[in-house]
N, C-alpha and C positions, 0 to 999 in steps of 0.2 A: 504494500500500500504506500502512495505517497504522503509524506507527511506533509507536503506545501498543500494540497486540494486544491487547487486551482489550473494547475496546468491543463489535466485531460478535462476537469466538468468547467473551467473558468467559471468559478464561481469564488465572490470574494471573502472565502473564509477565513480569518486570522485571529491571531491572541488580540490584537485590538478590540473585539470585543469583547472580551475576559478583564484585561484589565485596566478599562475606563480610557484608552486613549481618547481624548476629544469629547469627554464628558466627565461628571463627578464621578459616576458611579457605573460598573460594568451595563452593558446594555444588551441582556439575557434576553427580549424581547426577537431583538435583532441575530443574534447569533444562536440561538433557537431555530430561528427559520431554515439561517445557510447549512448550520451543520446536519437540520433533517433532511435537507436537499442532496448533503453529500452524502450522511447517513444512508440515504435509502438505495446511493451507487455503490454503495457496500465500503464506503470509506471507514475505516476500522478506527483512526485518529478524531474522525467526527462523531461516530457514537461513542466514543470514550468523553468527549468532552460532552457531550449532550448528559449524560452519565454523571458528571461531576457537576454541570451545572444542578441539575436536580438534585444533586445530593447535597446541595448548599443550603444549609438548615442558617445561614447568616440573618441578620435583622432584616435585611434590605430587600432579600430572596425572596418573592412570592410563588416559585415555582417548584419548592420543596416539597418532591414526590419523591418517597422511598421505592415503594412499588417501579415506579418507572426510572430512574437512576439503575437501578439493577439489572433492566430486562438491560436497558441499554450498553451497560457497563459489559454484560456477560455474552452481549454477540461482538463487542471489541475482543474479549477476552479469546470467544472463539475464533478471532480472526487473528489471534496470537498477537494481539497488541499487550505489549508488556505491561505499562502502566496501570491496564484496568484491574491485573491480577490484586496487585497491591491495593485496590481500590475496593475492589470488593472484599478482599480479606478484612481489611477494615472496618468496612458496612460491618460484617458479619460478627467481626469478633466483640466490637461494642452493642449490638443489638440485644445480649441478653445472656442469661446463660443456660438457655434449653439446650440440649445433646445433640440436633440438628442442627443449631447456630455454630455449636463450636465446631460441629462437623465440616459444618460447610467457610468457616475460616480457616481452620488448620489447611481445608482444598482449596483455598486458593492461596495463605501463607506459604503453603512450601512451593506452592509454582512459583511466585514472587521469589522466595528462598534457593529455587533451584537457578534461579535468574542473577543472583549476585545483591539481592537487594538486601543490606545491613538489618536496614529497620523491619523488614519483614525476618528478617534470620529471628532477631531479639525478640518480635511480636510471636512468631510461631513457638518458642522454646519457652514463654511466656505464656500461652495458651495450652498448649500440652502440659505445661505444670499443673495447670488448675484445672483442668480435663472438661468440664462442661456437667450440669444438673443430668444424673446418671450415667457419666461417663467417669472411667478412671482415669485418674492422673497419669501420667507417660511421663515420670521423669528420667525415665533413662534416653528416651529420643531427644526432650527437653535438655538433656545436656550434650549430647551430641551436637547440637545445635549452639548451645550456648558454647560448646569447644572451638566450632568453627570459626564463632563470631568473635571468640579469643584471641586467635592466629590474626587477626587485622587491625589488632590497637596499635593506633599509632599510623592508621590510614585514616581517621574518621576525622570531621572538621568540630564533631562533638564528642571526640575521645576524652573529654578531662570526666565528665559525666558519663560515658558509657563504658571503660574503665572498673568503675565503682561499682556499678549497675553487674558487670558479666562476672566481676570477682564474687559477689554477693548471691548474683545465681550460681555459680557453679558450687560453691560452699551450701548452698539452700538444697538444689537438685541432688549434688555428691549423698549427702546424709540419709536419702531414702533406697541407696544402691549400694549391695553389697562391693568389696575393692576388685572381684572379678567381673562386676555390671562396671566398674567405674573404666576397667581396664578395656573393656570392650568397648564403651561408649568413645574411649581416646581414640584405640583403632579405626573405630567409624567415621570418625568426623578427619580423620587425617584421610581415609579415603575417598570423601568428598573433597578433601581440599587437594587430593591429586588428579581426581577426575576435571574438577573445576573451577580450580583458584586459578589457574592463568585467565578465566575469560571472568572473574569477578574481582 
């Protein structure tokens, strides 16, 4: 998919309507219309933004639709646009904590996760700890995870803070695992970070 949308539908879609160029305040009216325009040519960057627009629960937003944020968010997602993974993992993981919410954040956290995204690694190891109402807690995955997210302090632009955060999980997660879960959970997350630390 292109991400300019304009070239092949010339239609004038851009961040300009997102963030207020040439007004106070973004103009969702307006960029609604184009991105359903490109949306509907199957533009995978314009349902993702249509997707975010509706998910703007902001003062200003009168178009906060949960329902419709998601349908949109999750045909970006199927069109393998990266961004919405992490979008909907979000939706999902704040919505609640029934056994299907969590289900359905942890699926789309680890695509996010398998993608290189930090804050989805922390989000996902972070939701598997707490497992969801009827779900067990996974803290041995939840530290694998939090292993990964280990090996890259010191690449983050909020390392002083996340740091503190992954020292505290892996000490939190560590305690529920015996030292042969701990020692497995090491080997796993280093085989994630051979398979795909070059491309994260």
């Amino acid at each position: 998919q292109d991400d300019d949308m304009t070239d092949e539908l010339g239609l004038p879609v851009d961040e300009s309507f997102l963030d207020g160029s040439g007004v106070i305040l973004p103009d969702y009216e307006e960029a609604i219309k184009w991105f359903t325009m490109a949306a509907q040519h199957g533009e995978a960057k314009a349902m993702y933004e249509l997707g975010s627009i509706y998910n703007d629960s902001s003062d200003f937003s009168k178009y906060y639709n949960p329902d419709t944020a998601v349908y949109w968010l999750k045909k970006s997602a199927e069109l393998c646009y990266e961004p919405a993974y992490m979008s909907l993992g979000m939706i999902y993981n704040t919505k609640g904590f029934a056994r299907e919410d969590a289900k359905e954040a942890q699926k789309w956290l680890t695509k996010a996760a398998m993608e290189g995204d930090h804050t989805a690694q922390k989000l996902l190891a972070e939701s598997l700890a707490k497992g969801g109402m009827g779900a067990q807690p996974d803290m041995f995955h939840a530290l694998i995870w939090t292993l990964v997210l280990k090996s890259y302090i010191g690449t983050f632009d909020t390392d002083s803070w996340y740091k503190d955060d992954i020292a505290d999980m892996e000490k939190n997660y560590s305690y529920f695992l015996t030292p042969d879960q701990i020692q497995k959970a090491n080997a796993e997350a280093d085989i994630l970070r051979s398979k795909y630390g070059s491309a994260w």
